[in-house]
N, C-alpha and C positions, 0 to 999 in steps of 0.2 A: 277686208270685205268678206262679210260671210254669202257661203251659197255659191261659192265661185265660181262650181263647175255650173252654175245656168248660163243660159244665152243673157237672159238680163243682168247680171252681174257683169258679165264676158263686158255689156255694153257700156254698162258705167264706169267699171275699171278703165277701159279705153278713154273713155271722154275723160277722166279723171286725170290720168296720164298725161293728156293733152294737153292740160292744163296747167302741168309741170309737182302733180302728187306721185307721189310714193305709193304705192296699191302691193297689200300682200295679200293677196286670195287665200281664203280658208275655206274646203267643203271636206265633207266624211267623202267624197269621191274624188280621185285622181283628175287634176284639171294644170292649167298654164296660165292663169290668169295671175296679173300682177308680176313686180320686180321679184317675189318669190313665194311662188306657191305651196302650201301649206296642208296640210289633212291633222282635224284634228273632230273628237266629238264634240260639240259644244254644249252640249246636256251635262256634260263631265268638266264640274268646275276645278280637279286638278289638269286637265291638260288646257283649260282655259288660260290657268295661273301660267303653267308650263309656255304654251303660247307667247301671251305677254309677254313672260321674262325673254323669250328668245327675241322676239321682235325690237324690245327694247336693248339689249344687248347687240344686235346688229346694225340698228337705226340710231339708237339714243333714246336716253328717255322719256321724249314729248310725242304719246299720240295725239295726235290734235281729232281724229272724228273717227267712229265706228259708222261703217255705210252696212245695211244689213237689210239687203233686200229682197229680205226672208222672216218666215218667223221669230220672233227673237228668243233664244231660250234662257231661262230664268239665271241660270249661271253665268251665263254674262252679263247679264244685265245687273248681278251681284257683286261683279268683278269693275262693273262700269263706273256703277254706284261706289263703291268703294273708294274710288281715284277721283271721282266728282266730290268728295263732300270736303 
């Protein structure tokens, strides 16, 4: 989930969780949000890449959804596109 350090994030993580999801929070600021919180840039499609790879090395390979509820920055949305096609 990007943006993680917001309250709105904070909120969807939770309800997410509850649901029995996986949530790993990602913001450029120091936050707790999700099974493991994250700081990465996401304008910077290597730590995008970077990201991913760690995620799916500790999770396994299937993201199933990107929540981002925040602006979306064009590098991930490169990175998204890329695994969708």
């Amino acid at each position: 989930m990007t943006g993680a350090a917001s309250s709105l994030a904070e909120t969807i993580a939770e309800q997410l969780t509850s649901e029995g999801a996986t949530v790993v929070g990602v913001d450029l600021r120091d936050h707790r949000v999700g099974a493991q919180a994250r700081q990465a840039d996401l304008t910077n499609e290597d730590q995008v890449s970077d990201l991913f790879a760690t995620i799916k090395n500790d999770f396994g390979p299937a993201v199933d959804s990107v929540t981002v509820p925040a602006a979306t920055p064009a590098s991930l949305m490169r990175w998204w596109g890329k695994r969708c096609t």
